[in-house]
Structure formats: C-alpha cells, structure tokens
PyMOL Python script that loads the backbone (N, CA, C, O; Angstrom):
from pymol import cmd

cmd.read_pdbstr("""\
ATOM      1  N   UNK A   1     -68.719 -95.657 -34.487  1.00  0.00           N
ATOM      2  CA  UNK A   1     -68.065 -96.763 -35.139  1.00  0.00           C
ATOM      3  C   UNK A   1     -68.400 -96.732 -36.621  1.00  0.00           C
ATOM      4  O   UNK A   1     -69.577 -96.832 -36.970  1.00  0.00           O
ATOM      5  N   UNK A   2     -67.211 -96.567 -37.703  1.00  0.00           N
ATOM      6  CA  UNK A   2     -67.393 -96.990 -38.605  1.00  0.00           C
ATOM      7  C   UNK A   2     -67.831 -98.488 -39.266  1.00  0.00           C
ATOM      8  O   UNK A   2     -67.623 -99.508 -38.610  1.00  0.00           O
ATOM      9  N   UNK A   3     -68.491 -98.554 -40.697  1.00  0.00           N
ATOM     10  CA  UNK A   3     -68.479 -99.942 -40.827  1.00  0.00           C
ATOM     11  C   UNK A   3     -68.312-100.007 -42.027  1.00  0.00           C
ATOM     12  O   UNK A   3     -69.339 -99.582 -42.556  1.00  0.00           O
ATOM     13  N   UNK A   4     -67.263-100.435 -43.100  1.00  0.00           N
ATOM     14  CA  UNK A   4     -67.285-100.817 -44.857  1.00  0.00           C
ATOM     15  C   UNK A   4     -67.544-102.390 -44.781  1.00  0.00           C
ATOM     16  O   UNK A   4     -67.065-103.311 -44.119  1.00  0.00           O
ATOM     17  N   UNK A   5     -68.754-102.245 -45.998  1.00  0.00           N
ATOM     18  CA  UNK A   5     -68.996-103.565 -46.150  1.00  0.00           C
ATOM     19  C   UNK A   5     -68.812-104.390 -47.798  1.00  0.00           C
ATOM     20  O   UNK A   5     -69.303-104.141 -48.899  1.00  0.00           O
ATOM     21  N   UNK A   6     -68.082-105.208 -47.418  1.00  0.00           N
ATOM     22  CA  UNK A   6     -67.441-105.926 -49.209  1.00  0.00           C
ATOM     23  C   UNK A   6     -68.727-106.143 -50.217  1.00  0.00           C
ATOM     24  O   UNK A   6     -69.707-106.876 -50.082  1.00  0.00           O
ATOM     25  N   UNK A   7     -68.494-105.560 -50.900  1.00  0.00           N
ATOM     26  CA  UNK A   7     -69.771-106.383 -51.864  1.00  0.00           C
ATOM     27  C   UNK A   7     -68.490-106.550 -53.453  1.00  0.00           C
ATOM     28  O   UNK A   7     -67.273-106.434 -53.603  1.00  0.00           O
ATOM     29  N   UNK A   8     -69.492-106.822 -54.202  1.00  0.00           N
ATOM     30  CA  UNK A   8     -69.249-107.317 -55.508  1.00  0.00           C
ATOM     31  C   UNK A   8     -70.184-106.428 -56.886  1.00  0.00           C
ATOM     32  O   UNK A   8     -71.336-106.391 -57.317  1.00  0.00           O
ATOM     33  N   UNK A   9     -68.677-105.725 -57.223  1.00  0.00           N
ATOM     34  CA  UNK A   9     -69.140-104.566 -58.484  1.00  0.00           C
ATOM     35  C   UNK A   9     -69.891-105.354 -59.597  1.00  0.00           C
ATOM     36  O   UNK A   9     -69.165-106.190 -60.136  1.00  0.00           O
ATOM     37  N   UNK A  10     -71.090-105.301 -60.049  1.00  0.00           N
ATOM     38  CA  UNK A  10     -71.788-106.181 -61.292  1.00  0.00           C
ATOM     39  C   UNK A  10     -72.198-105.207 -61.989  1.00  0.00           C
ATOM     40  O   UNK A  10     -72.603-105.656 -63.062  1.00  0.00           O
ATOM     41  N   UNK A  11     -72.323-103.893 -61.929  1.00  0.00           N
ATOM     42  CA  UNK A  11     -72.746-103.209 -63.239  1.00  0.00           C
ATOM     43  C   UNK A  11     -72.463-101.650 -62.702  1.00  0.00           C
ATOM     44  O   UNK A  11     -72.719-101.194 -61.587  1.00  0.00           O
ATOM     45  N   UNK A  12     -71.904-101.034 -63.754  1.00  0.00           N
ATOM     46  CA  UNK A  12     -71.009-100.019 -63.899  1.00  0.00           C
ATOM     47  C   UNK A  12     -71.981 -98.785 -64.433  1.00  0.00           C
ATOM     48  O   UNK A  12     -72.251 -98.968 -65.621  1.00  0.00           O
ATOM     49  N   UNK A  13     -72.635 -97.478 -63.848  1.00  0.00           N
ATOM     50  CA  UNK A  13     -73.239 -96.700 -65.069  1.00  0.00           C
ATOM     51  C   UNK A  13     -72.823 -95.267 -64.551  1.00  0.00           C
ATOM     52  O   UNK A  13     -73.207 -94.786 -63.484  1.00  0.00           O
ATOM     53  N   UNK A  14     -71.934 -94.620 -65.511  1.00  0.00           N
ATOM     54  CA  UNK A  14     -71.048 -93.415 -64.873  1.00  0.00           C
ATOM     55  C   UNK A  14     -70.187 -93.609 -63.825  1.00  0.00           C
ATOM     56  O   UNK A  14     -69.280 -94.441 -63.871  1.00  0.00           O
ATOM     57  N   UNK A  15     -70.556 -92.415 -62.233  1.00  0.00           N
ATOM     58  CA  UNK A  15     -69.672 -92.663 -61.338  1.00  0.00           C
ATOM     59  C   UNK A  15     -70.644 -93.557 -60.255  1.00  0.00           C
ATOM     60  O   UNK A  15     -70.497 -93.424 -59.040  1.00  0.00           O
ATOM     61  N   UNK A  16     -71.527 -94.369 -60.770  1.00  0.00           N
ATOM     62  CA  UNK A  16     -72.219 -94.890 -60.052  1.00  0.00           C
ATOM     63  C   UNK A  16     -72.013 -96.207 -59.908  1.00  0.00           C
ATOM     64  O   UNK A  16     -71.425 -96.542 -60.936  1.00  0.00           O
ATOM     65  N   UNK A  17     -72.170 -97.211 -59.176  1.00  0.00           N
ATOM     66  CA  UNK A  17     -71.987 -99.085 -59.524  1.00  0.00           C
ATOM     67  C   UNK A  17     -73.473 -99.501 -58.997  1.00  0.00           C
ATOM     68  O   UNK A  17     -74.331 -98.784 -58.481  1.00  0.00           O
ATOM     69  N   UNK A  18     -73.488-100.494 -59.210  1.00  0.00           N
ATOM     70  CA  UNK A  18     -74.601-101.669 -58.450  1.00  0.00           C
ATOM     71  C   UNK A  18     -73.707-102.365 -58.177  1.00  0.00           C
ATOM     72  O   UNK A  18     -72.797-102.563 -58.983  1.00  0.00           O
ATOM     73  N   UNK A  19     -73.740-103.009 -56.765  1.00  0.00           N
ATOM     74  CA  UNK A  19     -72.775-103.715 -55.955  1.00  0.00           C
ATOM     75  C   UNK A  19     -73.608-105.014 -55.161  1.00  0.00           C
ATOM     76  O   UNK A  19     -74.717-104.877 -54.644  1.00  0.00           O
ATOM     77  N   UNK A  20     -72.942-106.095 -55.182  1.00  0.00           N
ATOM     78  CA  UNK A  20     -74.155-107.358 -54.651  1.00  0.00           C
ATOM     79  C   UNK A  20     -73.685-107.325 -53.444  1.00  0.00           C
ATOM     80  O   UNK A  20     -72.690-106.652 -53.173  1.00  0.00           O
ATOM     81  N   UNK A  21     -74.209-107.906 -52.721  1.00  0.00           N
ATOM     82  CA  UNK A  21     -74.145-108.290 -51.076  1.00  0.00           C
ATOM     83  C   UNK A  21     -74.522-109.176 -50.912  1.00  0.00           C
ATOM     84  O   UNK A  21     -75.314-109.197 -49.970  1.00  0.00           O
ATOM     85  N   UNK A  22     -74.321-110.328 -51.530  1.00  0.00           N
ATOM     86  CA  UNK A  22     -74.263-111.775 -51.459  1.00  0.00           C
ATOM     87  C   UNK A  22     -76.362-111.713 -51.417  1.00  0.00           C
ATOM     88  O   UNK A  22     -77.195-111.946 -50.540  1.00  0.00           O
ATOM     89  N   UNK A  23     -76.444-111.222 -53.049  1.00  0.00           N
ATOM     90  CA  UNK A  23     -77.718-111.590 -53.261  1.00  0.00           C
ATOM     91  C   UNK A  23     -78.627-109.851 -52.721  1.00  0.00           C
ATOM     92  O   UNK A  23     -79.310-109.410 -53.646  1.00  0.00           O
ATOM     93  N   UNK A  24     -78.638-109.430 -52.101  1.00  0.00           N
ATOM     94  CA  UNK A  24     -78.545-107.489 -52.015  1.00  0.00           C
ATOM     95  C   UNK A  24     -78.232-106.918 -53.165  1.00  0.00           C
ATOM     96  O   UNK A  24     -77.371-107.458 -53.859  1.00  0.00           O
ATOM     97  N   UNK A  25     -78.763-105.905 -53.534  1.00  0.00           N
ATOM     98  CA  UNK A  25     -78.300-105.473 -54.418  1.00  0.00           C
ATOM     99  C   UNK A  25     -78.873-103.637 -54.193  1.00  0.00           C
ATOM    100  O   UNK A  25     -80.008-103.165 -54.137  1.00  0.00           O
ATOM    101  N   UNK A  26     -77.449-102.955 -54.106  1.00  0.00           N
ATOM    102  CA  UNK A  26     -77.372-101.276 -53.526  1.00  0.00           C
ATOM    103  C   UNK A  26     -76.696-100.405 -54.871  1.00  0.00           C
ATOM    104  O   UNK A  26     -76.113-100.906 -55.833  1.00  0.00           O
ATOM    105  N   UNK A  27     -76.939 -99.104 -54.644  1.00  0.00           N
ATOM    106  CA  UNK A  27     -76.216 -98.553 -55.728  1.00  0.00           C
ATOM    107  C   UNK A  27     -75.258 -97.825 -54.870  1.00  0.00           C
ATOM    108  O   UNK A  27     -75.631 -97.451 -53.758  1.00  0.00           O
ATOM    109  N   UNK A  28     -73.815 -97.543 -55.368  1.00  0.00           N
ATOM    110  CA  UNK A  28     -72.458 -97.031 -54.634  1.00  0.00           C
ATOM    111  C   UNK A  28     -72.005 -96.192 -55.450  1.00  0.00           C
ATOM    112  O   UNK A  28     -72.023 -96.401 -56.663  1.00  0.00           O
ATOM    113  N   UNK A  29     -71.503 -95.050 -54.883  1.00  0.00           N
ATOM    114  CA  UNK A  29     -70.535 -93.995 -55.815  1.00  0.00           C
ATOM    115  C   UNK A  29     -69.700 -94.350 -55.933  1.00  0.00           C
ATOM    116  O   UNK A  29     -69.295 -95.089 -55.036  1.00  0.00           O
ATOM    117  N   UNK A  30     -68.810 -94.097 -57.122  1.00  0.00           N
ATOM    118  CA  UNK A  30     -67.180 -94.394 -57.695  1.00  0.00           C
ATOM    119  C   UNK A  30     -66.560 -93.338 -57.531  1.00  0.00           C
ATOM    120  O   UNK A  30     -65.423 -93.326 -58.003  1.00  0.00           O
ATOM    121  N   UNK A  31     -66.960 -92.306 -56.950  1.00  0.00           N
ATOM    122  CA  UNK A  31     -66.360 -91.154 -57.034  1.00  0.00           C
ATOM    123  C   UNK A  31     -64.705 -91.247 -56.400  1.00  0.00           C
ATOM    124  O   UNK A  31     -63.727 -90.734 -56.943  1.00  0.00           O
ATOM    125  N   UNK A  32     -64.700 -91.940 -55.277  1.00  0.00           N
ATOM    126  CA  UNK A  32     -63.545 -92.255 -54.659  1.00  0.00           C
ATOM    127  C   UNK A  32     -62.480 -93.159 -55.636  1.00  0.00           C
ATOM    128  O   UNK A  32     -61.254 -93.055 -55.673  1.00  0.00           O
ATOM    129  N   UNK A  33     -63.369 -94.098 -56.429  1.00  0.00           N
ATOM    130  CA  UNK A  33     -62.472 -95.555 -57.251  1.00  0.00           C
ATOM    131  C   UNK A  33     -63.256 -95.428 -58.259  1.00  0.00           C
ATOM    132  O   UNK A  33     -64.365 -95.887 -58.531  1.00  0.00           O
ATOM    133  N   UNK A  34     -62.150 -94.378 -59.053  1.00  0.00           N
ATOM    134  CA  UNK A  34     -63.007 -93.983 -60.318  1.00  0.00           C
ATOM    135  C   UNK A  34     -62.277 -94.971 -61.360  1.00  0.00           C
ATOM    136  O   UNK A  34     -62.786 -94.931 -62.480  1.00  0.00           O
ATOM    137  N   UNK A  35     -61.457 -95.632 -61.252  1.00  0.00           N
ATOM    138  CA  UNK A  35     -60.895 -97.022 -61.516  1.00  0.00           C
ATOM    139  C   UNK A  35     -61.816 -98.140 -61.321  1.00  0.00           C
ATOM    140  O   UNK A  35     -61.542 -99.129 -62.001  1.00  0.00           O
ATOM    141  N   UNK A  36     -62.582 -98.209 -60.755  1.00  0.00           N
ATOM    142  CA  UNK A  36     -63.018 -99.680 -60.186  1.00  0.00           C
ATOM    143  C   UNK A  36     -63.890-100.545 -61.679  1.00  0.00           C
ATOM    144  O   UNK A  36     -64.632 -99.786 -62.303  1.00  0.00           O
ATOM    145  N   UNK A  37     -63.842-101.408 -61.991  1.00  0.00           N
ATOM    146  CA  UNK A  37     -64.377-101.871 -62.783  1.00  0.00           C
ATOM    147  C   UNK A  37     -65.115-103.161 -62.216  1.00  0.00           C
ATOM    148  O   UNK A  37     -64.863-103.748 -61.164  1.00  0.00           O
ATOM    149  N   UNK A  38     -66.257-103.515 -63.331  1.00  0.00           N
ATOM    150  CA  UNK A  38     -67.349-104.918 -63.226  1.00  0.00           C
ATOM    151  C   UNK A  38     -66.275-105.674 -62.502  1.00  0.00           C
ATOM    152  O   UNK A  38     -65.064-105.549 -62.678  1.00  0.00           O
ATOM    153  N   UNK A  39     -66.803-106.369 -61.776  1.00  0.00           N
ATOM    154  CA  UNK A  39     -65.493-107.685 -60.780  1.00  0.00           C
ATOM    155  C   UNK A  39     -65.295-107.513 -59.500  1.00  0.00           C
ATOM    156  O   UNK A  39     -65.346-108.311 -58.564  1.00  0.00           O
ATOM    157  N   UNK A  40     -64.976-105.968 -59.569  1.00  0.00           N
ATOM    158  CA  UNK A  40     -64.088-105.925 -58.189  1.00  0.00           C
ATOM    159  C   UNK A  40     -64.773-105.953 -57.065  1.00  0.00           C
ATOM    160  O   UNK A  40     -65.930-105.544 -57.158  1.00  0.00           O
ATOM    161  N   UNK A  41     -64.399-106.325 -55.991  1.00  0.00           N
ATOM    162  CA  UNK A  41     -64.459-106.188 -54.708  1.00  0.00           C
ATOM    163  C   UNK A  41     -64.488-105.269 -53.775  1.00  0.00           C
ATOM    164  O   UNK A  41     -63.752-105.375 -52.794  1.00  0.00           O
ATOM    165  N   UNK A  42     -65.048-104.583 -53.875  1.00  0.00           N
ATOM    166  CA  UNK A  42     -64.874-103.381 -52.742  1.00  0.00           C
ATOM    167  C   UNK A  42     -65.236-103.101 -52.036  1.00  0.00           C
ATOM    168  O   UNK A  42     -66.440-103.248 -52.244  1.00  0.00           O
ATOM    169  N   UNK A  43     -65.049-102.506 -50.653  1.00  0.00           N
ATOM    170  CA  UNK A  43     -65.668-102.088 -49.398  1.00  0.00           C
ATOM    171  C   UNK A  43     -66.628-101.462 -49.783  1.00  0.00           C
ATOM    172  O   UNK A  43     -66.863-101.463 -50.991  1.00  0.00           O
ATOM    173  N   UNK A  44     -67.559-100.667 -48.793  1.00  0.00           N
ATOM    174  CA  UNK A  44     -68.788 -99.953 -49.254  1.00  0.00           C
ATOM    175  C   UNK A  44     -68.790 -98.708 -47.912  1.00  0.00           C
ATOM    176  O   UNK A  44     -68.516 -99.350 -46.898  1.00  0.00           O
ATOM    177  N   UNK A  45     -68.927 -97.691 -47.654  1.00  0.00           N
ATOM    178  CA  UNK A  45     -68.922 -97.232 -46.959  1.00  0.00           C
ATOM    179  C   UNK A  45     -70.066 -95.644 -47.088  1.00  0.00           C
ATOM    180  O   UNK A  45     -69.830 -94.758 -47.909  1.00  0.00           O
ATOM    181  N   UNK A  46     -71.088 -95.599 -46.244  1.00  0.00           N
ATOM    182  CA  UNK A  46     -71.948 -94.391 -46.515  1.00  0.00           C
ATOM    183  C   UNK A  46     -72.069 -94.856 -47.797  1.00  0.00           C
ATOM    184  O   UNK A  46     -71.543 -95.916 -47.457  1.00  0.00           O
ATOM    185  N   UNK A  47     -72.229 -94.983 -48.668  1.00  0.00           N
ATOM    186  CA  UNK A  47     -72.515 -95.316 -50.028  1.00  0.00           C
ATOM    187  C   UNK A  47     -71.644 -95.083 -51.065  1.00  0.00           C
ATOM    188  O   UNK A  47     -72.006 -94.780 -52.201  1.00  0.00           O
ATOM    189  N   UNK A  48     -70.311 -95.239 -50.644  1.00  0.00           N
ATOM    190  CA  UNK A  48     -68.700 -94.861 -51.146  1.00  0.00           C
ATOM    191  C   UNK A  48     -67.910 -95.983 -51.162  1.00  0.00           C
ATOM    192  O   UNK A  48     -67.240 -96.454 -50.243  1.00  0.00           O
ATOM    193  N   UNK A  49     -68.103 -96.518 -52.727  1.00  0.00           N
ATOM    194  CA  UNK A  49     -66.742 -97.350 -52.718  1.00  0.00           C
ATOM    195  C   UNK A  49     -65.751 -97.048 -52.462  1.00  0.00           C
ATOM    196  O   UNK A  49     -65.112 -96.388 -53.281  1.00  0.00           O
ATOM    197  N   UNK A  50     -65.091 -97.458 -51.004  1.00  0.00           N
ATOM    198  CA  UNK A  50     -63.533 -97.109 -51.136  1.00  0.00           C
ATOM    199  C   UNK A  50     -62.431 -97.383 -51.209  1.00  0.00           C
ATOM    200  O   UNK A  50     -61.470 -96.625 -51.337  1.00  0.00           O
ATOM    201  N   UNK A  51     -62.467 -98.942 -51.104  1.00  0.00           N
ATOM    202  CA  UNK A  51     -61.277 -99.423 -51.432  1.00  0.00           C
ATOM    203  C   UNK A  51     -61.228-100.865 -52.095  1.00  0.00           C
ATOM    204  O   UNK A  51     -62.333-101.392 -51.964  1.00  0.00           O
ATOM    205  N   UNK A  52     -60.591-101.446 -52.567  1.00  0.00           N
ATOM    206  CA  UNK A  52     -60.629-103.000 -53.274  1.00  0.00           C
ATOM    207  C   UNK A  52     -59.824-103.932 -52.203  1.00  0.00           C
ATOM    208  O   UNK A  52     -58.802-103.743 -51.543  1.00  0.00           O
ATOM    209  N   UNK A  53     -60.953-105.284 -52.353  1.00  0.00           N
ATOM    210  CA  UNK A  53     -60.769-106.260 -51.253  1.00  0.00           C
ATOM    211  C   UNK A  53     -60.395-107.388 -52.192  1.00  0.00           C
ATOM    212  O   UNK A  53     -60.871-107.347 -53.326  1.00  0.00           O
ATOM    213  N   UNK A  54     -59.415-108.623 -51.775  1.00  0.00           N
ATOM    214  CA  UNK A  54     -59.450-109.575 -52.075  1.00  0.00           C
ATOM    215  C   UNK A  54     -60.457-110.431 -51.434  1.00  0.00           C
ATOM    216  O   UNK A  54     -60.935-110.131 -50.339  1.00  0.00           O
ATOM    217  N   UNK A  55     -60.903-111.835 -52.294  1.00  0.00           N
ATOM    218  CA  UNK A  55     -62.103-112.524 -52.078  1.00  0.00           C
ATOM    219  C   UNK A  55     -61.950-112.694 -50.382  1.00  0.00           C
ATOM    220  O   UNK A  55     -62.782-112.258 -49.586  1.00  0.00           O
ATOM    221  N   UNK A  56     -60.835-113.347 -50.048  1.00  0.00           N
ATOM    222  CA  UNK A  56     -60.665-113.913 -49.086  1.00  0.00           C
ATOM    223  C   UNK A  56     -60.460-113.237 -47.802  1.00  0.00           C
ATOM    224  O   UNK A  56     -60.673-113.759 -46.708  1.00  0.00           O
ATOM    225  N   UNK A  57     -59.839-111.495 -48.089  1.00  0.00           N
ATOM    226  CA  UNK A  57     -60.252-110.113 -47.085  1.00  0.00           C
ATOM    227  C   UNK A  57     -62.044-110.076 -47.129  1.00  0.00           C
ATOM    228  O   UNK A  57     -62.636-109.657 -46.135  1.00  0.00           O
ATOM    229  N   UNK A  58     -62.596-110.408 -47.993  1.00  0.00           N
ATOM    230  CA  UNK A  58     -64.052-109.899 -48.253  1.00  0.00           C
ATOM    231  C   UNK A  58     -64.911-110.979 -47.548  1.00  0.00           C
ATOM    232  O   UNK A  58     -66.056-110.799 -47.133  1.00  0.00           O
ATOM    233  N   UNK A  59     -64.215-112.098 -47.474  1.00  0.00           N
ATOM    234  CA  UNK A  59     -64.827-113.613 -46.538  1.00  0.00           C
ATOM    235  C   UNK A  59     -64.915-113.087 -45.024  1.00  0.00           C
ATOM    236  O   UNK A  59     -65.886-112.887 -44.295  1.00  0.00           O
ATOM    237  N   UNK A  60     -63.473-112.932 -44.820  1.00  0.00           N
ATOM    238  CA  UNK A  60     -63.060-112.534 -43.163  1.00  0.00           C
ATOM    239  C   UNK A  60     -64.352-111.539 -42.606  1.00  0.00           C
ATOM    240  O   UNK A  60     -64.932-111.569 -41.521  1.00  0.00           O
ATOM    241  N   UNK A  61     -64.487-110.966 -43.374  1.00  0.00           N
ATOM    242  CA  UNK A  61     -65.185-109.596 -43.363  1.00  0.00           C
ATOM    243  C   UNK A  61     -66.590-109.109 -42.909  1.00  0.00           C
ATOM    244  O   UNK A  61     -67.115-108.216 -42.245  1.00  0.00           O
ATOM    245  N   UNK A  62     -66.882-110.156 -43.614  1.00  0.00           N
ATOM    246  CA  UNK A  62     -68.599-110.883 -43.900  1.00  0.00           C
ATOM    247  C   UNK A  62     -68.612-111.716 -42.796  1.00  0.00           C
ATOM    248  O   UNK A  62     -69.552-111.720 -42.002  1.00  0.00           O
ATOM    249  N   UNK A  63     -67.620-112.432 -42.688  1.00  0.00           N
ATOM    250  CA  UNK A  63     -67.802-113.760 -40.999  1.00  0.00           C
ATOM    251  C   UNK A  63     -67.975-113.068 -39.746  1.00  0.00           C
ATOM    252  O   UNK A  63     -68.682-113.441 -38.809  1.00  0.00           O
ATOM    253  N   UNK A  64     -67.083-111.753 -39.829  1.00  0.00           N
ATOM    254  CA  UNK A  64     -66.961-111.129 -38.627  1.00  0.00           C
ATOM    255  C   UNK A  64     -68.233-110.426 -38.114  1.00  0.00           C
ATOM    256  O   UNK A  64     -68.678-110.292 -36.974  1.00  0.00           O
ATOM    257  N   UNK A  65     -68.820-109.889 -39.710  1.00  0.00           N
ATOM    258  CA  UNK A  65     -70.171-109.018 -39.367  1.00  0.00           C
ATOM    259  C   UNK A  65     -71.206-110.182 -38.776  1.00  0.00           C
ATOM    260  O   UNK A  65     -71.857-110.088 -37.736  1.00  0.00           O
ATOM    261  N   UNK A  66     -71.194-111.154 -39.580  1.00  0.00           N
ATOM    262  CA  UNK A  66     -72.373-112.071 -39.283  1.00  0.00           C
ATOM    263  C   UNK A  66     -72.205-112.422 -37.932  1.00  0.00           C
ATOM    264  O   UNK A  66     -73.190-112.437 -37.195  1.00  0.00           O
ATOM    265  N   UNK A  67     -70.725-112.797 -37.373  1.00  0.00           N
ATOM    266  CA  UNK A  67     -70.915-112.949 -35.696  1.00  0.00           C
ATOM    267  C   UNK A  67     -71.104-112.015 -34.808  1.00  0.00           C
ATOM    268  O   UNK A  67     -71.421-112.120 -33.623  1.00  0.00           O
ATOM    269  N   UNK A  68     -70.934-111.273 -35.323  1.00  0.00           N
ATOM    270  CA  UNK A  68     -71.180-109.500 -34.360  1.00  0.00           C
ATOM    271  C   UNK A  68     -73.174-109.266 -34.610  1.00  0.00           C
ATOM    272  O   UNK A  68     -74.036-109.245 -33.731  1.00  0.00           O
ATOM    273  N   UNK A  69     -73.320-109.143 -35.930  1.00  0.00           N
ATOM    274  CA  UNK A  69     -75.274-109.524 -36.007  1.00  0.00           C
ATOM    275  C   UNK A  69     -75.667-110.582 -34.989  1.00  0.00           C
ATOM    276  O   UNK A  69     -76.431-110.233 -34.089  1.00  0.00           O
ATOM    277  N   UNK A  70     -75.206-111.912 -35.033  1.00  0.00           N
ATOM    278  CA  UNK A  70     -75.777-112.799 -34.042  1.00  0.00           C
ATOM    279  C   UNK A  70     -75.402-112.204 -32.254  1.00  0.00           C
ATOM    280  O   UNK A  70     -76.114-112.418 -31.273  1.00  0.00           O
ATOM    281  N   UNK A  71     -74.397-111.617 -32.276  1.00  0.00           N
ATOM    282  CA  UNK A  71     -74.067-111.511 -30.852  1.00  0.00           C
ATOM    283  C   UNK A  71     -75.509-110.705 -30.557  1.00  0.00           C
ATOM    284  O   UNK A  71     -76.418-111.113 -29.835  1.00  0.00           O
ATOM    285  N   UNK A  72     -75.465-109.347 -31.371  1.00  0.00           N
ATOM    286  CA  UNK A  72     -76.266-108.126 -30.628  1.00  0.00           C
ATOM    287  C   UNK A  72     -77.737-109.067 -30.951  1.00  0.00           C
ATOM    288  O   UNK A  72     -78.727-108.837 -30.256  1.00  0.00           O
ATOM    289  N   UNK A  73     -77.790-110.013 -31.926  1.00  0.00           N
ATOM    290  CA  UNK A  73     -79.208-110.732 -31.892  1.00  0.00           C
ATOM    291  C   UNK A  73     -79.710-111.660 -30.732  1.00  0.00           C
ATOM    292  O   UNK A  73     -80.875-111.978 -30.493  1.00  0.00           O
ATOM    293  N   UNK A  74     -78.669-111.990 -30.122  1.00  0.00           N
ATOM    294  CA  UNK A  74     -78.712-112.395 -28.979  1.00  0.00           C
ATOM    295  C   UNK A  74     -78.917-111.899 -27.757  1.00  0.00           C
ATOM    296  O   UNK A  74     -79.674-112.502 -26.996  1.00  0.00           O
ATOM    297  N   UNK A  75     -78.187-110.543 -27.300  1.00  0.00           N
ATOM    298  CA  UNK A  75     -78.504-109.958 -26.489  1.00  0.00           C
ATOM    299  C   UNK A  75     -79.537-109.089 -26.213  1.00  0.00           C
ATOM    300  O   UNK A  75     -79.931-108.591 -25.159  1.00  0.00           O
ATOM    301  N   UNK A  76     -80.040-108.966 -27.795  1.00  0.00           N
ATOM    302  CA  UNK A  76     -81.611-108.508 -27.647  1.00  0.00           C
ATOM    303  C   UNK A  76     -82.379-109.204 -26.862  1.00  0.00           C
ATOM    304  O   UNK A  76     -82.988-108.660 -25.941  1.00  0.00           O
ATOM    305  N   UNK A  77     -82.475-110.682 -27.146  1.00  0.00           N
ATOM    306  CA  UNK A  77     -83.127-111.621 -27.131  1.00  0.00           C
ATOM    307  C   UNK A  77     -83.299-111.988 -25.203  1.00  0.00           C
ATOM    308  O   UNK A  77     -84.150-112.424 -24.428  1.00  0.00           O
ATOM    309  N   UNK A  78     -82.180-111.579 -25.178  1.00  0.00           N
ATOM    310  CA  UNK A  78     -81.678-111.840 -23.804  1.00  0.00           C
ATOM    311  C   UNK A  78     -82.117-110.805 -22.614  1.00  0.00           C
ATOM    312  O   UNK A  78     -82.581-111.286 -21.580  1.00  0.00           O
ATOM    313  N   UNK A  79     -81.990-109.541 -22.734  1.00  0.00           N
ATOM    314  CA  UNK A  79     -82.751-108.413 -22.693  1.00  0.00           C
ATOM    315  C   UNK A  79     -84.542-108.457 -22.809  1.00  0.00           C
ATOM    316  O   UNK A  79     -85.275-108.008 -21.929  1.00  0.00           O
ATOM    317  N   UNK A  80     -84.891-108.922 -23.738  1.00  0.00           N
ATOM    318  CA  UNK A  80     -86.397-108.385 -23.872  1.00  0.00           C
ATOM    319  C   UNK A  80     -86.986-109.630 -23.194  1.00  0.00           C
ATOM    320  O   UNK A  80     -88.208-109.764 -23.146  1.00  0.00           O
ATOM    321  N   UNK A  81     -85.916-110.812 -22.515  1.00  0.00           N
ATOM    322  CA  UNK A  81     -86.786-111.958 -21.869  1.00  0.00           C
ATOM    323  C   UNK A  81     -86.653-111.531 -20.277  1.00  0.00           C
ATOM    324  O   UNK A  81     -87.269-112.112 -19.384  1.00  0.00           O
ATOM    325  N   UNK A  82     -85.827-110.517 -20.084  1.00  0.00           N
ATOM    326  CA  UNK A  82     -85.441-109.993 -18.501  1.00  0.00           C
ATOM    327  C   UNK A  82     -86.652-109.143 -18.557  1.00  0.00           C
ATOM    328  O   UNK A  82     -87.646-109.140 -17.831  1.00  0.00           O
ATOM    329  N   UNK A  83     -86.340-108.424 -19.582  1.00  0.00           N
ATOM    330  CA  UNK A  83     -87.806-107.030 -19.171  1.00  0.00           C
ATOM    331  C   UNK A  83     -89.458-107.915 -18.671  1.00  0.00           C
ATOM    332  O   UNK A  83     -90.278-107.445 -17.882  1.00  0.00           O
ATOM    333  N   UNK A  84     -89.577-109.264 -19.398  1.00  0.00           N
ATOM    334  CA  UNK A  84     -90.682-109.900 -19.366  1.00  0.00           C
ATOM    335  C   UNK A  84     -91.477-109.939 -18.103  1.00  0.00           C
ATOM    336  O   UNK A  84     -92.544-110.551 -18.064  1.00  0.00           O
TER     337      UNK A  84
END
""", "prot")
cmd.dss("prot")
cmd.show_as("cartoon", "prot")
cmd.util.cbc("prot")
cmd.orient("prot")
C-alpha cells in the first residue's frame, strides 16, 4: 500500500523543500515539482513531492489518516489485551 501525505511547502533550498505536517517538519525533493513554490500544498510520497493539493483535498486527507491511525491503534490495543 502506498501512502502520500499533504503537508505545507515553507521553505524552498534548490531541489529540496521543508514541508510542515501540521507542526512536523521533513525535508522533500522537488525533483518531480520543480515548479512548486513556498505555499503549496503537496502530497509527500517516499520523500517526493508529487503532486499539489487543495486545502480542503489536504483536510480529507489528514481525517482519513487520523481515522485509519486510531483504527490500527485500537486493534493493537485490542490484541495485546487477548494475548494477556
């Protein structure tokens, strides 16, 4: 399973970015979006910006991961109280 995750381009140096993750902060190649400038939105993938998200694609995005984190956080939880 693949996974791109939205962050937010804040500083630009060559083909490289720093990208936020709502307070995270990773470095991403531009090599793919050698266009991309300070602002944008973009998926993140292996460490490859690859494509530009609107805010509100980048919301959906983030909601979905966070309920999919709680699910498997749950079934850990759920799991390691059976093994008990």
């Amino acid at each position: 399973m693949c996974l791109a995750i939205p962050g937010k381009i804040v500083e630009i140096n060559g083909d490289n970015a720093v990208v936020d993750y709502g307070g995270v902060r990773k470095k991403a190649s531009l090599m793919v979006m050698p266009n991309a400038k300070i602002g944008d939105i973009v998926l993140v993938h292996a460490g490859f910006a690859i494509a530009n998200v609107k805010l509100d694609e980048a919301n959906e995005k983030i909601e979905a991961i966070s309920y999919l984190s709680k699910a498997v956080r749950e079934e850990k939880e759920r799991i390691s109280k059976e093994q008990s």
